[in-house]
N, C-alpha and C positions, 0 to 999 in steps of 0.2 A: 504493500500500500504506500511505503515513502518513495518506493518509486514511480510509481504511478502517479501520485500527489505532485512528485519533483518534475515529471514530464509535462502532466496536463495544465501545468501551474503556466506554462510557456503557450500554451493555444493547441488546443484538438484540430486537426484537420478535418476539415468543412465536409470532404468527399470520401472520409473512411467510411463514416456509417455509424461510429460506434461511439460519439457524444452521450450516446439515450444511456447506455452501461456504462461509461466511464462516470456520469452525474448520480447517476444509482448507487454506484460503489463510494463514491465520494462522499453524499448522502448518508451513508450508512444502509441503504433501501437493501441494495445484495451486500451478502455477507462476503468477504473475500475468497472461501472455501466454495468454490464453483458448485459440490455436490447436492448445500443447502437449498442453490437457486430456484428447486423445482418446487421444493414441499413448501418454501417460505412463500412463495410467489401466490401459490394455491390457496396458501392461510388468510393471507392478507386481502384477495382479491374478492374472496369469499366473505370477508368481514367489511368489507368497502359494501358490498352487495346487502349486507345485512344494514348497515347505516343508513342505506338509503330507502329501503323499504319500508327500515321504523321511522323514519324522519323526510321524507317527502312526501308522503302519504298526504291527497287532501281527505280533511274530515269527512267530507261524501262519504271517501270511502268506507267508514266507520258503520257506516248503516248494512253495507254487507260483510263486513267481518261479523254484526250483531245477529246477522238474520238466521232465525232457527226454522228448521225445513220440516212442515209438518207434510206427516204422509196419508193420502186420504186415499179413497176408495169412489172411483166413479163410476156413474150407472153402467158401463162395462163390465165392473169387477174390476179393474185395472187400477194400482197403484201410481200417484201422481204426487209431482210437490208444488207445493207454493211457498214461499216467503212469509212467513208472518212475524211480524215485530209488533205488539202489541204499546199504545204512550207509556203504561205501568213498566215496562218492561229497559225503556230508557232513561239510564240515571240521570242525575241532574249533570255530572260531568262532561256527557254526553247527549247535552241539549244546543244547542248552534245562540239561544239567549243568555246560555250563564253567562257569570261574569266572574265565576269561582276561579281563583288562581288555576286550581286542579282541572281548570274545564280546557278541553280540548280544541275548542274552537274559540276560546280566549285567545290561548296561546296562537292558532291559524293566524288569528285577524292581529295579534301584537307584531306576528313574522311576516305581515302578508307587507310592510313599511320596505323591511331589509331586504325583503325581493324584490320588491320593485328598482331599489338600488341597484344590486345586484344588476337588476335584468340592463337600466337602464347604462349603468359602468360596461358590460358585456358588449354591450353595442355596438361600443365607443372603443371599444379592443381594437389596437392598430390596425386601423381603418387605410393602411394603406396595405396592406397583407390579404391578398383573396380567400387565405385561409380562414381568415376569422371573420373577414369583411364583405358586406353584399348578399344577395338573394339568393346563393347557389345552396345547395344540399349539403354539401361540404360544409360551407360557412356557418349553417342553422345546426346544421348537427356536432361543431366546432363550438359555437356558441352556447347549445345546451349542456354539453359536457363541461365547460368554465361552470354557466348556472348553478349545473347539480354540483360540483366541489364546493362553488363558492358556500353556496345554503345548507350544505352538511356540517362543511367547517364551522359557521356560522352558532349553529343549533349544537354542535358539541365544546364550542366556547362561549358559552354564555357572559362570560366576564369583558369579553373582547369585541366577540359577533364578528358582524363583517362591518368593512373599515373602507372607505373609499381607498382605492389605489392598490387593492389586494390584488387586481385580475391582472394588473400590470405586471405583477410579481409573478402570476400562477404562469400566464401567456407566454413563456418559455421554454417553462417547464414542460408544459401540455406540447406545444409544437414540437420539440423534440423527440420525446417519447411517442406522439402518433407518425411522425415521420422516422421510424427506428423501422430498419430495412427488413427487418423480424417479423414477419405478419403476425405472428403470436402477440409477440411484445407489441405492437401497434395496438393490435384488436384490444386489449387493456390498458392501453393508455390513460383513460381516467380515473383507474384503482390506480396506477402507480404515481399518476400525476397527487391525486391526492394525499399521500402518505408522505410523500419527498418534500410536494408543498408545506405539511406541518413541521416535516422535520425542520426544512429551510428556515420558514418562520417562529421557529422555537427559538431561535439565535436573536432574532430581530420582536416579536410581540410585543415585548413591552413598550418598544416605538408607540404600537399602537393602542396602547393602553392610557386613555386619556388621565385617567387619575395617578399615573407614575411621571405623566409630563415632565414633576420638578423635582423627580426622584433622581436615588445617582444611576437607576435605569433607563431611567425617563427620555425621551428623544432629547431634550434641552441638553443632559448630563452630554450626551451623544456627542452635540454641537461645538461643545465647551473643550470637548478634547481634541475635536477639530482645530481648533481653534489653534488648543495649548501643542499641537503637531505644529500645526505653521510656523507658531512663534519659533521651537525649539531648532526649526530647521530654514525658516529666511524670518528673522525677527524684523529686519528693515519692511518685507511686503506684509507683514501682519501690521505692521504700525498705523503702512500707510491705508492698510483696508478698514482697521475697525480702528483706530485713534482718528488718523488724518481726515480721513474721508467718510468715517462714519456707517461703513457699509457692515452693517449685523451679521455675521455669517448664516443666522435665523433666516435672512430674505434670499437668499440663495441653496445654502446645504439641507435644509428641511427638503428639499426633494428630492435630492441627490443621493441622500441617503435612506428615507423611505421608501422608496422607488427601486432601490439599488442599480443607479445610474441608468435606468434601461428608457427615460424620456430623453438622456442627453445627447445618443448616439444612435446612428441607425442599428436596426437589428439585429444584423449579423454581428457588428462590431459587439453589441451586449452582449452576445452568447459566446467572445471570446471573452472578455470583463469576467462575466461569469466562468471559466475555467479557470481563470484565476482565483475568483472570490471562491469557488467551490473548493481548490485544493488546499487551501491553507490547513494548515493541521491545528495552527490556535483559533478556527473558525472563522466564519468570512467577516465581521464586525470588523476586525482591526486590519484586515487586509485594506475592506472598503473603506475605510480612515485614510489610509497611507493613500491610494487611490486617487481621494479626494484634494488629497494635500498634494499632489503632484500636477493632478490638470490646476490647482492655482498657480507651480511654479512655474509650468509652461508655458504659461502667459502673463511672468510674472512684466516686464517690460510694458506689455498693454494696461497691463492693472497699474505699474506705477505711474502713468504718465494718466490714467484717465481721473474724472472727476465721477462723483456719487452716480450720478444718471450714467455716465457712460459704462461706468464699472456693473453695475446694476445690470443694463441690458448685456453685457458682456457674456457675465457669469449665469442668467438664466437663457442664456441662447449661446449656449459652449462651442465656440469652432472646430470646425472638422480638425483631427488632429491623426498624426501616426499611433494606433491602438499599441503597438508592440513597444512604441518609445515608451509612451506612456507608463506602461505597467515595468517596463525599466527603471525606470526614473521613481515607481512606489516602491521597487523592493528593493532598490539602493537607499530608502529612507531606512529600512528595517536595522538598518547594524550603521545605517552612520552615522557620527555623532553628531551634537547639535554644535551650532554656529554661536 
């Protein structure tokens, strides 16, 4: 695994094929011992399957999981069933008017807000991508598989839910692994999309946990180390960014690092970012620090000569840049010292 970590740390080639398993393994999703792949795969995909049938379920369908099949006897002779669900026979849980915490279509119409989210975030999934984008079969059936992780995930963190800018995160994950040359591994792409997704975002959550904001979790803590990376490694562009000129790194890094840079570059480019961010062995958190603090020094010259406004538009419309320089330039932060 540290060599594979040290190889893919440098960029997966686009035309192997084998990005979908190299992110699994890195993940933790496969286990490094090739022999596990089959039964673990089997466990997991089967339990993705369970998820979704207890928690997408609409209430409707509550009236036929209730219906008890009486057996009668028609003027034939002949044995027949009908449906009967008598009012007595429906708890108060399971009425569509309660308003009991425990009632079932309470909870429907509380989740029916975060779908909509959902549905309407889903939409807006790089819309320049045919895969996720537009009227085709592809796209719709791209699009519900986001849906359905997003609103499981959602329902099995009640503390978190779902968070604008989640599908940003998953929409890589998903495209790869349905594009994994395996038809197997395709055809399950949204069990394994969903499990790599938590894992990923087990590292990052508390980003999105609004009551840790001003914790030393909290995104803010997040921003501050940013910050304190700048200073320790060009203290002259930090001065001139948040003393001189006033520029928060709040109005800029807040999405760069929620997002895990994948608005600031085109596509492909993130899914090299990511082979980086996924191999660190101290997890991708302080890789995407270092990262971060490298596309400011690469433009550090623009940032010093610019003023508020210009810096501003600078840094939330990042210029094209060399991707491999780039993540050069963040792993030569890792061991050098500060200035």
């Amino acid at each position: 695994m540290g060599e594979l970590r040290r190889i893919a740390s440098q960029g997966i080639p686009d035309g192997a094929g084998i990005r979908s398993t190299v992110w699994k393994l890195l993940l933790g999703y496969l286990a490094p011992d090739r022999s596990l792949w089959s039964s673990e795969l089997a466990k997991k995909r089967s339990q993705y399957k369970h998820f979704k049938e207890d928690l997408l379920m609409n209430p409707s369908e509550i009236a036929r999981r209730l219906e008890k099949t009486t057996v009668l006897n028609n003027d034939n002779g002949k044995s027949e069933s009908r449906c009967v669900l008598s009012r007595s026979e429906i708890t108060h849980g399971e009425h569509p008017l309660s308003l009991g915490k425990s009632s079932v279509w309470n909870q429907f119409f509380q989740d029916s807000e975060i779908i909509e989210q959902i549905d309407r975030d889903v939409k807006r999934t790089h819309p320049d991508l045919h895969f996720f984008s537009g009227d085709s079969s592809l796209a719709k059936s791209n699009q519900e598989a986001l849906r359905n992780i997003l609103t499981v995930f959602a329902k099995l963190n009640p503390g978190i839910r779902y968070v604008q800018g989640m599908n940003e995160i998953l929409a890589p994950l998903f495209y790869i692994f349905k594009n994994d040359p395996d038809e197997e591994m395709a055809a399950c792409a949204e069990a394994d999309t969903f499990f790599c997704f938590v894992e990923l975002l087990s590292g990052f959550r508390d980003h999105f946990c609004q009551q840790l904001d001003n914790s030393v979790v909290g995104i803010r803590s997040t921003i501050t180390r940013l910050s304190q990376l700048l200073k320790e490694h060009d203290e002259e562009l930090w001065r001139h960014l948040e003393i001189t000129t006033k520029v928060n790194p709040q109005f800029y890094a807040f999405r760069w690092i929620t997002l895990l840079l994948t608005q600031e570059f085109n596509f492909a480019d993130s899914l090299h970012i990511w082979d980086t961010l996924l191999s660190d062995p101290e997890g991708p958190q302080e890789t995407l620090l270092r990262v971060c603090c490298a596309m400011l020094i690469l433009i550090r010259r623009r940032l010093l000569a610019g003023d508020f406004t210009s810096i501003l538009k600078l840094l939330q419309n990042y210029p094209p840049t060399n991707i491999s320089h780039m993540l050069y330039v963040a792993n030569k932060l890792r061991g050098q010292p500060s200035r």
